[in-house]
C-alpha positions as CSV (number, residue, x, y, z in Angstrom):
1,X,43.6,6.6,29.4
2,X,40.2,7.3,30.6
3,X,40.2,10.5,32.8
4,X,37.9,9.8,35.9
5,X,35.3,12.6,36.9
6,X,33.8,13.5,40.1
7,X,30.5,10.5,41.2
8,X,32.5,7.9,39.3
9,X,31.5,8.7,35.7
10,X,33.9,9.4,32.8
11,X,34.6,12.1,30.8
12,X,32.3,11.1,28.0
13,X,29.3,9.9,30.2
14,X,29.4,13.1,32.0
15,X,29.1,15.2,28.6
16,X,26.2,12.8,27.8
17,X,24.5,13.5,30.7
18,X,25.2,17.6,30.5
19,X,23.8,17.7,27.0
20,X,20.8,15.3,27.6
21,X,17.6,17.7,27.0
22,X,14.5,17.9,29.7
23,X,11.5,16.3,28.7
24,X,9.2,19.2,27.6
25,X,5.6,18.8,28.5
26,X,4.4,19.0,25.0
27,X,6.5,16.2,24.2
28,X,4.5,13.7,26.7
29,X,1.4,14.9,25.8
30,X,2.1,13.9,22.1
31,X,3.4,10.6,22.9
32,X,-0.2,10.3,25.0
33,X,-2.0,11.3,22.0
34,X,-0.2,9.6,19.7
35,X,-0.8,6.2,22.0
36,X,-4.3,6.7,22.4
37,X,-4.7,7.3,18.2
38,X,-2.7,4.0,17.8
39,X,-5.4,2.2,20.3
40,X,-8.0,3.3,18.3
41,X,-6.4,2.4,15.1
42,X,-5.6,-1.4,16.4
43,X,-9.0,-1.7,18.4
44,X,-10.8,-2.9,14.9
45,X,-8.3,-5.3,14.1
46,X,-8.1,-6.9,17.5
47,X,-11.6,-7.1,17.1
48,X,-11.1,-9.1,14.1
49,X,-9.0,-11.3,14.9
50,X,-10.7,-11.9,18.7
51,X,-13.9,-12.8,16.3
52,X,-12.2,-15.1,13.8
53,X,-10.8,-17.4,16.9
54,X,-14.1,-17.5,18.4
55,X,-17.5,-19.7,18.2
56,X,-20.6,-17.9,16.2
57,X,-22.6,-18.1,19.1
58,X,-20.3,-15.7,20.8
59,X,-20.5,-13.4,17.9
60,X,-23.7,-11.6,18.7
61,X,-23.1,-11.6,22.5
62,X,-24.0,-8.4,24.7
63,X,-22.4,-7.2,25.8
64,X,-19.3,-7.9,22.9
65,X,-16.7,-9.9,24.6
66,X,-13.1,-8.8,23.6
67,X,-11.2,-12.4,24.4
68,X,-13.5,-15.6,22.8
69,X,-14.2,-18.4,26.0
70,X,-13.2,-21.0,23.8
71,X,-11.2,-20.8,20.8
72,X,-12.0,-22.1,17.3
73,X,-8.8,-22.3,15.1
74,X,-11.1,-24.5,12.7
75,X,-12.4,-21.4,11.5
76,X,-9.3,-20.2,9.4
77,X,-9.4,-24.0,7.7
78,X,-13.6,-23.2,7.0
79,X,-13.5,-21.0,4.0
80,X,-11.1,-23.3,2.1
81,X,-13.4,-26.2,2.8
82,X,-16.7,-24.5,1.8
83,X,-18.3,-24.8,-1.9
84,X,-16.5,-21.3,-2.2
85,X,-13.0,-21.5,-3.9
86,X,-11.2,-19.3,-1.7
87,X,-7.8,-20.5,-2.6
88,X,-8.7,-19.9,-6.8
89,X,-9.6,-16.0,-5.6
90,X,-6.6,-15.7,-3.8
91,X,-4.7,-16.7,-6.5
92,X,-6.7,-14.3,-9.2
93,X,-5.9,-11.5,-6.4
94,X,-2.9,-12.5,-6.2
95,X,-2.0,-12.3,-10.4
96,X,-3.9,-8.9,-10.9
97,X,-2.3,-7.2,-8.1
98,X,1.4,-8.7,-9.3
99,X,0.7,-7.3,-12.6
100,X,-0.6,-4.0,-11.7
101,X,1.8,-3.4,-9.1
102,X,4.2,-3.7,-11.7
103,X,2.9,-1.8,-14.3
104,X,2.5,1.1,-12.8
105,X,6.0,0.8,-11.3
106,X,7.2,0.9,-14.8
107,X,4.8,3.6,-16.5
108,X,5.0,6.3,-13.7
109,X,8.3,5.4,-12.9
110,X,9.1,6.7,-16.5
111,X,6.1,9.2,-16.9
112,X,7.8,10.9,-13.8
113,X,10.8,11.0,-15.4
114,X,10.2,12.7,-17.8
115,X,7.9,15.2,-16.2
116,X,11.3,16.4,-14.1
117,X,13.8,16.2,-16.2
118,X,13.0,16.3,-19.6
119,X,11.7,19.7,-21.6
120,X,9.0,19.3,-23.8
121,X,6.1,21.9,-25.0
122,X,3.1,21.5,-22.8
123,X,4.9,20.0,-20.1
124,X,3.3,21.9,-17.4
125,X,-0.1,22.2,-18.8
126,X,-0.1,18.3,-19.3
127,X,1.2,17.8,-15.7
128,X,-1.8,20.5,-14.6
129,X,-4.1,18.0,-16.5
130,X,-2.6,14.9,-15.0
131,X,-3.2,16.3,-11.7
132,X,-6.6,17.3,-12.5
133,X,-7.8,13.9,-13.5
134,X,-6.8,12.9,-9.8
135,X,-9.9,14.7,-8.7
136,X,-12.6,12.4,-10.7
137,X,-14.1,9.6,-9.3
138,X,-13.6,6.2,-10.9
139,X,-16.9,6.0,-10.3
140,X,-17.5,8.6,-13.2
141,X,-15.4,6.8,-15.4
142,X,-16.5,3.4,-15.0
143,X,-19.2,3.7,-18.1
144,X,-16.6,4.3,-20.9
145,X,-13.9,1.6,-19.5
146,X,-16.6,-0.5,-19.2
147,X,-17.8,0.2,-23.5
148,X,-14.4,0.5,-24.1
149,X,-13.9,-3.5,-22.7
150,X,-16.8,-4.4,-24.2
151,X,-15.4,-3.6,-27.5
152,X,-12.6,-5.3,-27.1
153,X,-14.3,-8.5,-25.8
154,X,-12.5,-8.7,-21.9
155,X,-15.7,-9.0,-20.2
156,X,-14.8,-11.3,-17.4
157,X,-11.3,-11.4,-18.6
158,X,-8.4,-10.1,-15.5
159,X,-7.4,-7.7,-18.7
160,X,-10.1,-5.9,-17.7
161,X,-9.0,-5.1,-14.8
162,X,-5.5,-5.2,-15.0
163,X,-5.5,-2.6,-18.3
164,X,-7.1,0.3,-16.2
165,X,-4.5,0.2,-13.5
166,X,-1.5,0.3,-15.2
167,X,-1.1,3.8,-14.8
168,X,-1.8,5.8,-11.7
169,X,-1.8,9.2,-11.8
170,X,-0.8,9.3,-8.1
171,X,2.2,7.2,-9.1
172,X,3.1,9.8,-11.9
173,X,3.0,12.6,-9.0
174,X,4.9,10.8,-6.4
175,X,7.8,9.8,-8.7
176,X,8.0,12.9,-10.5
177,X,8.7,14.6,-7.1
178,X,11.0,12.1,-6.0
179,X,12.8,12.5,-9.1
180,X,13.3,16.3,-8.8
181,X,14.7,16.5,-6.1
182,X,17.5,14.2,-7.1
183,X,20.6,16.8,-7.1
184,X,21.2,18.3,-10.8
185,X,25.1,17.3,-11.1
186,X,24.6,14.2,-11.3
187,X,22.2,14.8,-14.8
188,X,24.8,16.9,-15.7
189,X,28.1,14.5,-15.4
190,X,26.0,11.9,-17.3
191,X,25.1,14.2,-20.0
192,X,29.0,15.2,-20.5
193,X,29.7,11.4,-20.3
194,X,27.4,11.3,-23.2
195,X,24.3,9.2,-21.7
196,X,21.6,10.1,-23.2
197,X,17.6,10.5,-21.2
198,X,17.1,6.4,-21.3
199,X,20.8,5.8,-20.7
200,X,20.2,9.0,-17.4
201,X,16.9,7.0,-16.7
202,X,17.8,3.3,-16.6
203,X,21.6,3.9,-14.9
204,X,21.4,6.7,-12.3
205,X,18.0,7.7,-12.0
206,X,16.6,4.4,-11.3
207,X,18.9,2.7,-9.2
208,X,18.6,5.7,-6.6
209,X,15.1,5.9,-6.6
210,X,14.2,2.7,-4.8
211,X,12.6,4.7,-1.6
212,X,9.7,6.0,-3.9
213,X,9.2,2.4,-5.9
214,X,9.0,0.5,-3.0
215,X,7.0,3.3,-1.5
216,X,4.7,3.3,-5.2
217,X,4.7,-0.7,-4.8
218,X,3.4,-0.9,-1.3
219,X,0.5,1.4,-2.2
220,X,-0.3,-0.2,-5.2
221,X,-0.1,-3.6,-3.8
222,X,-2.6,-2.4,-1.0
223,X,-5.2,-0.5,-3.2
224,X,-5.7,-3.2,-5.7
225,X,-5.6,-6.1,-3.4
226,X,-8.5,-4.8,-1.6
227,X,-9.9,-3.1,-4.6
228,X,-13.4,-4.5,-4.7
229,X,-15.7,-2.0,-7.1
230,X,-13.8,-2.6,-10.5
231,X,-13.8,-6.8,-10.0
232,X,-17.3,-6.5,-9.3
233,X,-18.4,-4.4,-12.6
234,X,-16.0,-7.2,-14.9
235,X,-15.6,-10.3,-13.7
236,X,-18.6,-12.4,-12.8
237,X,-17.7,-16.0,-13.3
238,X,-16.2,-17.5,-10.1
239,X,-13.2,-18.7,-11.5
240,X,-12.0,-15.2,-12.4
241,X,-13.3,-13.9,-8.9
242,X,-10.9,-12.2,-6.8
243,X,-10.7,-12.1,-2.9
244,X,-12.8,-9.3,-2.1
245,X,-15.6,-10.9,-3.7
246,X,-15.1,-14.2,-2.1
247,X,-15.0,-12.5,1.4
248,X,-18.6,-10.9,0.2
249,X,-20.1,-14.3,-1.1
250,X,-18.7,-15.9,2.5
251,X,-21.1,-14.0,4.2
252,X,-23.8,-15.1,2.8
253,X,-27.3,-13.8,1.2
254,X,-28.4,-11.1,3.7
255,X,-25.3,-11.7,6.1
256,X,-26.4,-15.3,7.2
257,X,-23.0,-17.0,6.7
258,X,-20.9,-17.5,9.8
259,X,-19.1,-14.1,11.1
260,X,-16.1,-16.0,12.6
261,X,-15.3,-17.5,9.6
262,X,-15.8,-14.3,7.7
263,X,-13.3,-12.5,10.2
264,X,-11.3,-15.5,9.4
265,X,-11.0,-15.3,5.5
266,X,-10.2,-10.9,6.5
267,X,-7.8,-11.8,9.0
268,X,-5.7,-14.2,6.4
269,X,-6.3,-11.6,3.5
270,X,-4.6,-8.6,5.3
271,X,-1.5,-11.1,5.7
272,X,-0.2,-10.4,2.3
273,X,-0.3,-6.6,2.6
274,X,1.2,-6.8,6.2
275,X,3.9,-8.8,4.7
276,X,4.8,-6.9,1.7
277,X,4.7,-3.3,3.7
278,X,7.2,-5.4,6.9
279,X,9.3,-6.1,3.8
280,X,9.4,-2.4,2.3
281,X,9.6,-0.3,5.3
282,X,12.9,0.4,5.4
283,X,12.3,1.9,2.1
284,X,8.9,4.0,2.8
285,X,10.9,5.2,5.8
286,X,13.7,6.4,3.6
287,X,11.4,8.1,1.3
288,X,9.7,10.0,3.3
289,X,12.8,11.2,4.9
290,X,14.6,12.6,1.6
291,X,11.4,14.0,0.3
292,X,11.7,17.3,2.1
293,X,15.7,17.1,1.7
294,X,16.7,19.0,-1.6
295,X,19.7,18.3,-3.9
């Protein structure tokens, strides 16, 4: 039996309203600031895709027009109907980033592993190192990997690429956190069930680190699809070409080729990424959430 209160409201809604906190000032000023950083942050992809829907007259117009006058939806069919094989470089893109992606899910998935929870001379000094190596270029590197590919003959082979990506450094950190954190009891009640580490690894630690995978994988997927630099030093025949470097030969020599339809080929090569990060968000939320929690 619901007991009734005083202004028609039950027991339980009164509580709710008695415990309901006052909106602190701070807190709308945040939410201001937080909304004017997200404007800012979408303002260059509105931009984009306001330019890909619009005619290349209208490109160059001052001042810039945020909403086209007429709208060109021809423009997202233009760069698979150009002498550029757009759909062959999203399809290398496509295959390097796969494989990468899941490479390094793999390596620093177990490299982290075994940085927190197995004890081995050197560990820490070869964890300082690891950490270290995160503050050189790839820039600075690029002249060995590139003698080193050489050598082995993957000049304008996706090898090349996909070889010096496989592990991540980054991914080696991230997981290795993740993993320490996991609580210790449950290490323990595997190792007096007799599991041994890859038993531990591949049956308790794995399954319950899908936060910091899909996390991993989402980063991954968003650095190499975009990567541009490394496909530029190795590959240089057009059937090996990845997306990047069919967005840079749509514009043309000296930016002559048609804006709109570049803005076209960026706005459908962002749809992967904004895909695959919808898909794992749940997870990236999850993972960020138990990182600061401690077992």
């Amino acid at each position: 039996m619901t007991v009734q209160m005083p202004f028609g409201k039950t027991k339980r809604q009164n509580k709710r309203f008695i415990n309901r906190k006052p909106i602190k000032m701070s807190d709308i000023v945040s939410y201001v600031i937080l909304t004017f950083a997200a404007i800012l942050v979408m303002m260059p992809l509105l931009w984009m895709f306001s330019t890909s829907l619009r005619p290349t007259s209208q490109s160059f117009t001052l001042p810039p027009q945020w909403l086209p006058t007429e709208f060109r939806i021809e423009n997202y069919a233009a760069p698979f109907e150009s002498n550029v094989p757009f759909e062959k470089f999203f399809l290398n893109s496509l295959k390097i980033t796969l494989a990468v992606t899941f490479g390094q899910l793999v390596t620093c998935s177990t490299a982290g592993y075994a940085f927190a929870r197995l004890k081995f001379p050197g560990r820490n000094i070869l964890f300082i190192v690891l950490l270290a190596s995160l503050m050189v270029p790839s820039q600075v590197t690029i002249i060995p990997i590139f003698l080193t590919m050489r050598s082995l003959g993957l000049i304008d082979n996706h090898l090349a690429v996909i070889l010096p990506g496989l592990v991540s450094a980054f991914g080696v950190f991230l997981m290795r956190q993740f993993f320490k954190q996991m609580p210790q009891e449950l290490f323990d009640a595997a190792k007096v069930d007799g599991a041994g580490y890859i038993r531990t690894y591949l049956q308790i630690a794995l399954p319950l680190a899908g936060p910091a995978l899909a996390t991993l994988g989402i980063i991954t997927f968003n650095a190499i699809w975009n990567s541009y630099f490394l496909p530029l030093i190795f590959l240089n025949s057009w059937d090996k070409m990845t997306l990047p470097q069919g967005i840079a030969l749509l514009t043309g020599y000296m930016g002559s080729g048609n804006p709109s339809v570049v803005m076209a080929a960026v706005t459908m090569a962002i749809l992967p990424v904004l895909f695959v990060f919808l898909m794992a968000q749940r997870w990236i939320i999850e993972a960020i959430t138990r990182s600061g929690l401690k077992g």
